[in-house]
N, C-alpha and C positions, 0 to 999 in steps of 0.2 A: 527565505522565499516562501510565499504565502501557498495557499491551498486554492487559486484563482484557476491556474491552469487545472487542474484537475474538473473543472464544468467547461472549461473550454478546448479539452481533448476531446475526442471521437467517442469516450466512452460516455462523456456529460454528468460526471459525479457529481452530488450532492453530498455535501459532509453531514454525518446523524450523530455524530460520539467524537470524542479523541478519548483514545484508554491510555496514552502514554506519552505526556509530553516531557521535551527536554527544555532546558534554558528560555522556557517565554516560546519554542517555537513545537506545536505536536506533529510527533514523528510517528506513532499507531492510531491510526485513526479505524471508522466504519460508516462507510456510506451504500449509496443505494444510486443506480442508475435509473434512465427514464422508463423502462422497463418494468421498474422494481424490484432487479436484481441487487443483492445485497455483496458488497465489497466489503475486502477487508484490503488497507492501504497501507504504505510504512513509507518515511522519509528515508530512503535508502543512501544520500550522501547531498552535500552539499558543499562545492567550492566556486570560488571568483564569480560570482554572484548567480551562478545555476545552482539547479539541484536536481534530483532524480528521483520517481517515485515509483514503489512496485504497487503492484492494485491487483488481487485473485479473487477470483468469485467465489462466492460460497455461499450455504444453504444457513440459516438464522441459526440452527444447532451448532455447526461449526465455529461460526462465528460466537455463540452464544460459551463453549470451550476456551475457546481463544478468553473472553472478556470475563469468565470467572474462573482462568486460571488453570482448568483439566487440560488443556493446549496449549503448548508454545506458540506462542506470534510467529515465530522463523516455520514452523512446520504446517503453517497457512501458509505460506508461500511453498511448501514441497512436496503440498498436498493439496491444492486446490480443486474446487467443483467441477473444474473443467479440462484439470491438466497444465495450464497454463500460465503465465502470468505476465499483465499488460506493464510494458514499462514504458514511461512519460518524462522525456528528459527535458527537461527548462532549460535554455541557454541564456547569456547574462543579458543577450538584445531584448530575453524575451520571446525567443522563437519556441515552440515546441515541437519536438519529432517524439514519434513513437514505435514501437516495436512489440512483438507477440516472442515470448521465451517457453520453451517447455519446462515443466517442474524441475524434472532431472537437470537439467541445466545449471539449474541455481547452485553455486557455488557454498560452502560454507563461510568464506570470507565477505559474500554478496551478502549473507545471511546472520550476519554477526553486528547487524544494525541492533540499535537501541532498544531491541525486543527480545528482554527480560521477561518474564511468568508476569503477569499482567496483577491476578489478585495476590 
């Protein structure tokens, strides 16, 4: 599942980076809202032709940890700029619904996506 929905949710992402791609498909990405607020995004699962994505705000130093490495990717999501973190479910029609999570929320098992120490 492509990164389309993600300019066509509520938040209106722009992709800037992929720091971590899987199999042909990036699952850590960084982008930037119409705002010019700076996302940090992960492909959090994918089945029967959906998928799900978490997206946490954060300030360019955060972000800048995460992508050389002093941060883990999972601890952008447990630790974001705002507290929070927007989740963007794709359904296979193509529908998107979304949802606002607290940090604390975030499971370890939600959290055990593809995001490895980045450098």
């Amino acid at each position: 599942m492509g990164t389309a929905a993600l300019r066509q949710c509520s938040l209106a992402l722009d992709i800037d980076e992929v720091l971590i791609g899987s199999t042909g498909t990036p699952c850590l990405l960084v982008g930037h809202s119409p705002d010019g607020q700076a996302w940090l995004i992960a492909l959090a699962g994918e089945d029967l032709g959906g998928c799900r994505w978490l997206c946490a705000a954060h300030s360019e130093l955060a972000i800048t940890c995460v992508r050389t490495g002093r941060a883990l990717p999972a601890d952008g999501f447990r630790h974001s700029g705002t507290g929070t973190v927007h989740e963007v479910t794709v359904g296979a029609d193509g529908g998107i619904s979304e949802s606002l999570r607290l940090c604390a929320e975030m499971t370890d098992d939600e959290l055990a996506l593809p995001l490895r120490q980045v450098a």
